[in-house]
C-alpha positions in Angstrom: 8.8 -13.9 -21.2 6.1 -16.4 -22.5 7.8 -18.8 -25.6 4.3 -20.1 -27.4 3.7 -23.7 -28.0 0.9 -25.8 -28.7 -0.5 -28.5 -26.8 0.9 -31.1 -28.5 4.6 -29.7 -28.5 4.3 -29.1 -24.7 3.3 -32.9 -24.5 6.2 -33.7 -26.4 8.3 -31.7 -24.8 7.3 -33.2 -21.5 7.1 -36.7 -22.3 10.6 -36.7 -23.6 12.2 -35.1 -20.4 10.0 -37.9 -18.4 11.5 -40.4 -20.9 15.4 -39.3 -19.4 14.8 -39.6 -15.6 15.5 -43.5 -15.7 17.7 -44.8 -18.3 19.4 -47.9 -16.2 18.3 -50.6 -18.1 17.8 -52.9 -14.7 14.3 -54.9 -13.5 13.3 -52.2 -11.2 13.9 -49.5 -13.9 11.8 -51.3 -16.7 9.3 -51.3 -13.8 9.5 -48.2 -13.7 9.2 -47.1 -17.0 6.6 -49.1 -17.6 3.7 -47.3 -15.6 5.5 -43.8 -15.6 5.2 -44.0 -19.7 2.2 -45.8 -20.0 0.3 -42.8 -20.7 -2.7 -41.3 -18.8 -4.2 -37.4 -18.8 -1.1 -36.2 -17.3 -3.5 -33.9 -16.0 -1.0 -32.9 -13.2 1.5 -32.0 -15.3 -1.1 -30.2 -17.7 -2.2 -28.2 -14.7 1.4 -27.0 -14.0 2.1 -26.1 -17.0 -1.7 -24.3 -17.6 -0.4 -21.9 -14.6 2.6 -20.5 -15.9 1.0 -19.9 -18.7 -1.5 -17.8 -17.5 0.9 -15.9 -16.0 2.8 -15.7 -18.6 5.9 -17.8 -18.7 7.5 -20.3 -20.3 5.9 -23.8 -19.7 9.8 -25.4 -20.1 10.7 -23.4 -16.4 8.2 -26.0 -14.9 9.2 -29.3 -16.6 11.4 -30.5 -13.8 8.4 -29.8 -10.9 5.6 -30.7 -14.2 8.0 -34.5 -13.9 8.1 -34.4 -9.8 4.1 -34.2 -9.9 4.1 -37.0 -12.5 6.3 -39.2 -10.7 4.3 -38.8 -7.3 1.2 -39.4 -8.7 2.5 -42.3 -10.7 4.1 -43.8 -7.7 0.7 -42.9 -6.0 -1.2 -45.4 -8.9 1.0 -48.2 -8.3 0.5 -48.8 -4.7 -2.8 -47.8 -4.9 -3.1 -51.0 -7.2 -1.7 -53.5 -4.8 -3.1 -56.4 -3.5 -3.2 -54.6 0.0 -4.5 -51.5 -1.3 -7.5 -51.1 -3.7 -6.5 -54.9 -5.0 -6.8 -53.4 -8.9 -5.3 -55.5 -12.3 -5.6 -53.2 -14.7 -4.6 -49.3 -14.7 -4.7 -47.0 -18.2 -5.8 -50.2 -20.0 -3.1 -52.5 -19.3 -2.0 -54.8 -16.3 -1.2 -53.0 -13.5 2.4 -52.9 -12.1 2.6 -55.9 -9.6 0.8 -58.2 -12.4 3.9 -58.0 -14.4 6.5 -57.5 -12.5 5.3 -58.9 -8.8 4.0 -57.4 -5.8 8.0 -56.6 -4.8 9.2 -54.9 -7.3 6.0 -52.7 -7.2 6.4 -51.4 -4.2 9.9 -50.6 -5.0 9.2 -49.0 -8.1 6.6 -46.3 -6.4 9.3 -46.1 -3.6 12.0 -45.0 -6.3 9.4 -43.0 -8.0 8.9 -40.9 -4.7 12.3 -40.3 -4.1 13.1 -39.6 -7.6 10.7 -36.4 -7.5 12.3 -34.9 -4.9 15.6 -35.1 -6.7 14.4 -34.1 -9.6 12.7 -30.9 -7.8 15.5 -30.0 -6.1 17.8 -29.1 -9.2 15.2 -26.9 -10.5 15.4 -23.4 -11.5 14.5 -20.9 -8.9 13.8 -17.0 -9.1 13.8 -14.5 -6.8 10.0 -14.8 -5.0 9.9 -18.6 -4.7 13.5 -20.7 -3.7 13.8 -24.6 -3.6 12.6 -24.9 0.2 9.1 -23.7 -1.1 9.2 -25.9 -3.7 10.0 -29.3 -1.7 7.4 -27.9 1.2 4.6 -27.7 -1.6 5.5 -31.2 -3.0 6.3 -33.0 0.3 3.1 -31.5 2.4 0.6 -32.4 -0.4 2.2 -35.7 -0.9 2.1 -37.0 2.9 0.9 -38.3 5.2 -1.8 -35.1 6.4 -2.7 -35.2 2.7 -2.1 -37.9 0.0 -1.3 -40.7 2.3 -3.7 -40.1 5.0 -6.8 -39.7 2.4 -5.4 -43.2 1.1 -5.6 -44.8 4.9 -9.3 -43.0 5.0 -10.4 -44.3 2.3 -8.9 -47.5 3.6 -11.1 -47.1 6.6 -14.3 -46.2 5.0 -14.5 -49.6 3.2 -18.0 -50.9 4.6 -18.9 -48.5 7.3 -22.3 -46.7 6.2 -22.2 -44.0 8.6 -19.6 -42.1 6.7 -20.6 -38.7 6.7 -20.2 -36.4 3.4 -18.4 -34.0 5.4 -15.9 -36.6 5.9 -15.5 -37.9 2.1 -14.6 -34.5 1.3 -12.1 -34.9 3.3 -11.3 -38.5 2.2 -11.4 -36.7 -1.5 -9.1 -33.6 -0.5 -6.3 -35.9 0.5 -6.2 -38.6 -1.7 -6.7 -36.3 -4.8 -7.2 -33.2 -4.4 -3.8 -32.1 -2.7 -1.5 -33.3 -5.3 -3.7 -31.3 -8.3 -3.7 -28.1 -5.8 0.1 -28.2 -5.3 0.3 -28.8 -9.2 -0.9 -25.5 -9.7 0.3 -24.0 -7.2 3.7 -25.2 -8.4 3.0 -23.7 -11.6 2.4 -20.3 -10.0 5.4 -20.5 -7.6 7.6 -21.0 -10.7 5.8 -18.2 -12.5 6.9 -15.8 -9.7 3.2 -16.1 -8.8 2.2 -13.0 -6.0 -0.4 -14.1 -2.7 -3.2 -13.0 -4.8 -2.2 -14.8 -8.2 -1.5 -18.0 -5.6 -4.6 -18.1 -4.2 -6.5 -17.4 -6.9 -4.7 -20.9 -7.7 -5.7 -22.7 -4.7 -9.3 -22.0 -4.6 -9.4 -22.9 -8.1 -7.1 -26.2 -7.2 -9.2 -26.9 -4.8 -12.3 -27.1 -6.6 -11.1 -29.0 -9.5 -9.5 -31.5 -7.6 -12.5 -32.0 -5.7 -15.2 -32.3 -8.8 -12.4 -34.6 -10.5 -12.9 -37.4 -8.1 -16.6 -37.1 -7.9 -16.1 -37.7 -11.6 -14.3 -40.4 -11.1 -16.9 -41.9 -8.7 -19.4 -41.0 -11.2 -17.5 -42.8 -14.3 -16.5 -45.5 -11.7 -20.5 -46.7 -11.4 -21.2 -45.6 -15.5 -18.8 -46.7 -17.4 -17.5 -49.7 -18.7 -13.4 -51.2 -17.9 -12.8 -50.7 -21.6 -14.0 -47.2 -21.4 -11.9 -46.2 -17.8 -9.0 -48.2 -18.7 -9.0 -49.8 -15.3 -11.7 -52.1 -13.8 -15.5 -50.8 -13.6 -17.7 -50.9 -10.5 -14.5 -51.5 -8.0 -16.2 -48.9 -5.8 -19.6 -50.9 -5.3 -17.6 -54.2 -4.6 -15.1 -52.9 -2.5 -18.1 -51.0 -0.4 -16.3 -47.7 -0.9 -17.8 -44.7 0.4 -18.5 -42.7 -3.1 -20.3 -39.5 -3.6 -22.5 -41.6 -6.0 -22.9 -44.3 -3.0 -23.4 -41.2 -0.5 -25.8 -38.6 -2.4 -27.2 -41.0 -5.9 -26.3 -40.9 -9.1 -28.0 -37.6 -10.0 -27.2 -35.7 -7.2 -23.5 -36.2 -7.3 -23.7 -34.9 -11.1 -25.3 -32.3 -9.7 -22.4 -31.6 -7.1 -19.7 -31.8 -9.9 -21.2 -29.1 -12.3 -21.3 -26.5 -9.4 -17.6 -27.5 -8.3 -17.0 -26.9 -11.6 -18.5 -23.6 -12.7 -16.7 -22.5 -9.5 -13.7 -23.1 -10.2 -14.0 -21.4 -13.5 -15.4 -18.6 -11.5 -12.5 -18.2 -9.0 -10.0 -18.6 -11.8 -10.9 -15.4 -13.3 -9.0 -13.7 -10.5 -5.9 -15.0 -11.2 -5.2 -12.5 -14.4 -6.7 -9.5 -16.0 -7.8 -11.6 -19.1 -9.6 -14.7 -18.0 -7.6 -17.7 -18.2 -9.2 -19.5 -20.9 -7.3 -22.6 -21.3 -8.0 -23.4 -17.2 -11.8 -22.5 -17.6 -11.7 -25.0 -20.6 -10.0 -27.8 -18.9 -12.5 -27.5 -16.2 -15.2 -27.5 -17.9 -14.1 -30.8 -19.8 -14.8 -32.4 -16.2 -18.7 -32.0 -16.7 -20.7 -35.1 -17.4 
């Protein structure tokens, strides 16, 4: 049974069970707190929660895995900031984790992040098609180290070296991006008792969005301004990343994100009778 909510209430509803998962008012927990509720799309979450809907559940079934996906991904932003990593000082408009609170406590915070998910997605309520194991095999392949991690250690690698082959930033992109918003919907379908079609239905579309959101990101990366991005423009350029906008131009990568796109808002119409409109939507929002 679906209970009806708008957008807003979900958000609320979300952001206040985000709010509970660390109440210990210690250093490490204020560093905590203080990148996990510094806002940001949530688009994760959003994702999750967009999945069970259009299958026709209640969005609150899925706010312990919607606050596992957040945590990774926050966790995810944090290292990715270091001075090791992508070397970044500002993320969602403010300074990033280790400018506040050191390069230590950082790394701790994303390591307690981490952990926390899986705590938090093992208590979570089950039904009869999907038990907890699927759950933590979802959340714990997408966020390791043949997915998340390794993408981060190949992107790592392609810093400078011009021979880096499209084929291969795809696969750069699937990792580091693209698994953790696939597993987020698939999530969302697991806990909506979701059958092989319905789930697959959900990866392809996954799949496709999390691609065309980081060609975005490249684009936006070489377009916009740091006030607009919230974190520092042009790091891609100076960092000699390999980009889709470095790779293909400017043009052509658009070009590349509007067909991943209207893909994905193709394959999504298998997932119910009536076409998902709120998933279509949301992918469409990605165009630039």
């Amino acid at each position: 049974m679906s209970l009806s909510l708008t957008e807003w209430e979900e958000s609320e509803l979300f952001e206040k069970a985000l709010s509970q998962l660390f109440i210990e008012e210690t250093p490490l927990h204020e560093a905590i707190n203080y990148s996990l509720l510094n806002g940001g799309k949530r688009l994760r979450p959003r994702l999750c929660f967009e999945a069970i809907k259009a299958l026709g559940f209640d969005v609150s079934l899925g706010l312990p895995v919607a606050c596992a996906l957040e945590m990774v991904h926050t966790y995810s932003l944090i290292h990715d900031d270091l001075p090791c990593m992508d070397d970044d000082d500002l993320r969602r408009g403010k300074a990033s984790c280790h400018k506040v609170y050191g390069e230590a406590l950082a790394v701790l915070a994303g390591d307690a992040l981490l952990t926390k998910a899986f705590e938090v997605i093992a208590v979570s309520p089950v039904n009869n098609f999907y038990d907890l194991k699927r759950y933590l095999l979802e959340l714990s392949y997408a966020s390791g180290s043949t997915q998340l991690i390794q993408g981060q250690v190949f992107d790592i690698i392609a810093e400078n070296n011009p021979n880096i082959t499209i084929d291969q930033l795809k696969a750069i992109h699937a990792g580091k991006t693209g698994a953790l918003i696939k597993a987020s919907l698939r999530l969302g379908g697991m806990v909506a008792e979701a059958n092989l079609q319905e789930l697959e239905a959900l990866t392809e579309y996954g799949e496709h969005l999390g691609l065309a959101f980081q060609i975005r990101d490249d684009i936006l990366d070489a377009t916009q301004t740091t006030a607009n991005l919230g974190k520092t423009a042009g790091k891609d350029k100076q960092a000699c990343k390999a980009t889709y906008v470095s790779l293909l131009g400017l043009e052509q990568a658009t070009v590349e994100l509007n067909k991943l796109i209207d893909e994905a808002c193709i394959t999504i119409t298998k997932l119910t009778v009536e076409p998902p409109l709120n998933l279509q939507n949301l992918a469409q929002s990605l165009k630039v």
